[in-house]
Each structure stands twice: as C-alpha cells, then as structure tokens.
RODO-2510 file (C-alpha; in nm, 4 decimals, decimal comma):
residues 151
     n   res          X          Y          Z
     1     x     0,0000     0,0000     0,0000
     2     x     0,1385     0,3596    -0,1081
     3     x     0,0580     0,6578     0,1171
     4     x    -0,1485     0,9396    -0,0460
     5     x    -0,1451     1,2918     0,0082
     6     x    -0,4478     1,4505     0,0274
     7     x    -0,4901     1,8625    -0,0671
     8     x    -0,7957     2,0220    -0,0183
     9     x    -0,8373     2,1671     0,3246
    10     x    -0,7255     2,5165     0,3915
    11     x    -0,7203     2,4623     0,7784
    12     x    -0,6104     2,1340     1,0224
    13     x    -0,8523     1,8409     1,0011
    14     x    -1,0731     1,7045     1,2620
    15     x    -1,2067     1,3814     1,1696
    16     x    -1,1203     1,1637     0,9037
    17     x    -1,3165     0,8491     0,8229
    18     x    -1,3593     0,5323     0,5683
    19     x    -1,7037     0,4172     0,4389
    20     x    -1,7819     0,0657     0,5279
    21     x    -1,6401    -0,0474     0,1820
    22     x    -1,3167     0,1537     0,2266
    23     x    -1,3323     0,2754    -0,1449
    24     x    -1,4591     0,6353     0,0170
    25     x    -1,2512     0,8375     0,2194
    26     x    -1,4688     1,1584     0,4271
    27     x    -1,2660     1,4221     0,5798
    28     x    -1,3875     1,7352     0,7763
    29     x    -1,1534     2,0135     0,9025
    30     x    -1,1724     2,3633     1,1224
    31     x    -1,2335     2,5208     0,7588
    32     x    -1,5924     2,4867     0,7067
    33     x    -1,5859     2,2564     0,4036
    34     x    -1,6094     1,8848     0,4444
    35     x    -1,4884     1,6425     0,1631
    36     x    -1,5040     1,3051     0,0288
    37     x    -1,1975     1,1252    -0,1643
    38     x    -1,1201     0,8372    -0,3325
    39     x    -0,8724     0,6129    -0,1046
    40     x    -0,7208     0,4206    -0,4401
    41     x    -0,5520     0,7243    -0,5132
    42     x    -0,6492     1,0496    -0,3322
    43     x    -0,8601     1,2073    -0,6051
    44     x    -1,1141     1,4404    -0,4395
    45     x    -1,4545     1,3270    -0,5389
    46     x    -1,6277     1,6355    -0,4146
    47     x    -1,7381     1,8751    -0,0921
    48     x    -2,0179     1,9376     0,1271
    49     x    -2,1193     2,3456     0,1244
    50     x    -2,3438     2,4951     0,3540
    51     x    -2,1523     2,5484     0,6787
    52     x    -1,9874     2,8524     0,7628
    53     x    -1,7196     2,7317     1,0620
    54     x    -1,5396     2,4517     1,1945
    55     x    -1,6645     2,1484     1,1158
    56     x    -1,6043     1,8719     1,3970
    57     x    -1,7715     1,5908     1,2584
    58     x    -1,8565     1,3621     0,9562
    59     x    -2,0136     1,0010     0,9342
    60     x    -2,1646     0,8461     0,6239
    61     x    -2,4810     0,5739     0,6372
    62     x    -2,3749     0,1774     0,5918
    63     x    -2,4744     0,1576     0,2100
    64     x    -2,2992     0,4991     0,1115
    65     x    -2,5457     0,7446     0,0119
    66     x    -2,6277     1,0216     0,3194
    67     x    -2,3640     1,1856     0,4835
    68     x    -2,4192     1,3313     0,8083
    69     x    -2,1744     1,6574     0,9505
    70     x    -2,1583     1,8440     1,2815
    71     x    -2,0205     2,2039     1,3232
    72     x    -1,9189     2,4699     1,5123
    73     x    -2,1935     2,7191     1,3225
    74     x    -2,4591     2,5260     1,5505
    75     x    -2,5505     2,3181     1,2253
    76     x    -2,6214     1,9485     1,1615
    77     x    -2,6019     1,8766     0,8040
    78     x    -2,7516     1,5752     0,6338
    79     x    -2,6363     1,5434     0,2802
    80     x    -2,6896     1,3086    -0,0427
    81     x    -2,3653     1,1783    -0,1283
    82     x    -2,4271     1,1385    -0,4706
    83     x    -2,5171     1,4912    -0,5430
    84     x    -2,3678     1,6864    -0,2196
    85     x    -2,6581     1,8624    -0,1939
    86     x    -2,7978     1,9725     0,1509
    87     x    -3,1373     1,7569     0,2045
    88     x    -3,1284     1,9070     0,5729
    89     x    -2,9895     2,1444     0,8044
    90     x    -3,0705     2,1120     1,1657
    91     x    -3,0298     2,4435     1,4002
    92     x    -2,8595     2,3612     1,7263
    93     x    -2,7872     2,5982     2,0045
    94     x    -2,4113     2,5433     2,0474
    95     x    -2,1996     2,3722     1,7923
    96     x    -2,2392     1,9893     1,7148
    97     x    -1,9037     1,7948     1,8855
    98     x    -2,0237     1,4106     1,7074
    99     x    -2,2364     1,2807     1,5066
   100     x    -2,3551     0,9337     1,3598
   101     x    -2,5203     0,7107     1,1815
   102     x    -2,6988     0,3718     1,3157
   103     x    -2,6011     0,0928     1,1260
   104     x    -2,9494     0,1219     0,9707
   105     x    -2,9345     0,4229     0,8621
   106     x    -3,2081     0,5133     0,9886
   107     x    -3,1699     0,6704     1,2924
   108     x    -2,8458     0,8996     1,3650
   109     x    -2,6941     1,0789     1,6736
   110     x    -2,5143     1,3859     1,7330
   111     x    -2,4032     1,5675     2,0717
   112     x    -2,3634     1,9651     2,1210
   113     x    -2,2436     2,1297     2,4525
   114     x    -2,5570     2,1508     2,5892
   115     x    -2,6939     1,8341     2,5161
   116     x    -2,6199     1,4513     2,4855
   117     x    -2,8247     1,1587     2,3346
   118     x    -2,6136     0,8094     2,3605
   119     x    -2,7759     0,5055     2,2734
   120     x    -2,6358     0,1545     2,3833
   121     x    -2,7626    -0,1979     2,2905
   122     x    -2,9487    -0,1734     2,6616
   123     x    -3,0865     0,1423     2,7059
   124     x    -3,0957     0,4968     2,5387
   125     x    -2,9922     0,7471     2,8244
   126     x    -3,0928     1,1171     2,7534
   127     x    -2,9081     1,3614     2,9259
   128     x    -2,9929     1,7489     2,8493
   129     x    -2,8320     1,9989     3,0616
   130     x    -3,1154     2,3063     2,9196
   131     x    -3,3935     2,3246     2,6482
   132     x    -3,4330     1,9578     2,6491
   133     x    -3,8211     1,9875     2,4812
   134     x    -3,6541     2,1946     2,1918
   135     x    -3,3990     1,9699     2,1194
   136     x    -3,6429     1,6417     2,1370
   137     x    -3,8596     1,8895     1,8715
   138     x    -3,6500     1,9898     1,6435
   139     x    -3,4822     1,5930     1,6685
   140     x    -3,7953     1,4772     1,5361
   141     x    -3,9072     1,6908     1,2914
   142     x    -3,5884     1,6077     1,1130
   143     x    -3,6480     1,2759     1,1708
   144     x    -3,9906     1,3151     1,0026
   145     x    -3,8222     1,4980     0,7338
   146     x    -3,5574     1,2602     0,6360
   147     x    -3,8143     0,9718     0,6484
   148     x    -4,0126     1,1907     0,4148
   149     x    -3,7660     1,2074     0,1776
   150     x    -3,6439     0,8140     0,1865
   151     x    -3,9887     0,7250     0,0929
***
C-alpha cells in the first residue's frame, strides 16, 4: 500500500473516516468545508457546502449514500452523497461535537455542549443539561423529514 497525500483543506482536520467499503474516504476540518476522496488514489470526489465554521464531525450511512456533519456554526447537516446537496440542516444551540449514523441508517446521533443523546444496545440514556423539549422537537421533525424524503 502507497501513502497518499491529500490537498484540499485550507485549515487542520478534525475527523477523518472510511465508508464501510473503504473505497470512500470523508474528511472534515476547522475550515468549514467537508470532503469526500477516493482512497485508491487520493482524487477528491467532491465537498459538502453549507456550513460557515469549523466542522467537527462527519459520518456516512452503511450503504454509502447520506452523509451526516456536525459544526461549530450550531448546524447538523444531512447530505446526499451522490449529489452533495444539503437535504437538511438542523439548528442547534451550540456547535455539534459528534455525530452518527446507526447501522441502519435510519436513525443517527449527534451531541452539542448543551446536550447529549447516547444510545447503547441496553438502554438509550438522555441527558440534556437546558432546552431539552426543543432539542427532542427539532430531533424529530428532522427525523420526520428525512423519512419523508427516503420514501
């Protein structure tokens, strides 16, 4: 295997991360553009826009077709891989630290400074330090959204 460097960010990156094939390689940095590349041989396949800071966090579903992004503009993105356009943009009141996929696809996850939803094969503990109906709200109106648009 041969290394590849990759060119495209203009600031240091913050989470790198293969697709479930390995074929795709998604990269997000403190500039406010995340990417996806090739991993053969670096090629940049193409970029998420629609956040406008850091972005912390990238995941992308198990068959390779929505990518999800957390930032520090209080934004959760939710975009179609194919096309990288924005299907959904959820506002947050502090910036989005993680974010994920279930293996589904289905659901997804993502944790600000305020608030925290971790889900284990036992139990789903909620923990919400303040505005914890707004965050359930908006959670599931997204939810509704992106089911709308799967079907």
């Amino acid at each position: 295997m041969r290394p590849c460097m990759l060119h495209g960010h203009e600031r240091a990156i913050t989470q790198i991360k293969y697709n479930r094939e390995g074929d795709l390689l998604f990269s997000c940095s403190k500039d406010p553009t995340p990417n996806v590349w090739y991993s053969i041989n670096g090629e940049r396949l193409g970029s998420f826009d629609g956040h406008n800071g850091t972005v912390w966090c990238i995941d992308v579903n198990w068959d390779s077709t929505k990518v999800i992004t957390g930032a520090a503009d209080a934004k959760c993105g939710f975009w179609d891989l194919e096309t990288g356009a924005c299907l959904n943009m959820i506002d947050t009141d502090t910036s989005v630290r993680t974010c994920s996929f279930s293996y589904s696809g289905k659901l997804f996850m993502y944790t600000t400074d305020k608030s925290m939803v971790c889900c284990t094969s036992f139990s789903c503990i909620l923990l919400f330090c303040r505005k914890l109906l707004d965050d359930l709200s908006r959670f599931a109106t997204s939810l509704r959204r992106l089911n709308k648009s799967n079907y």
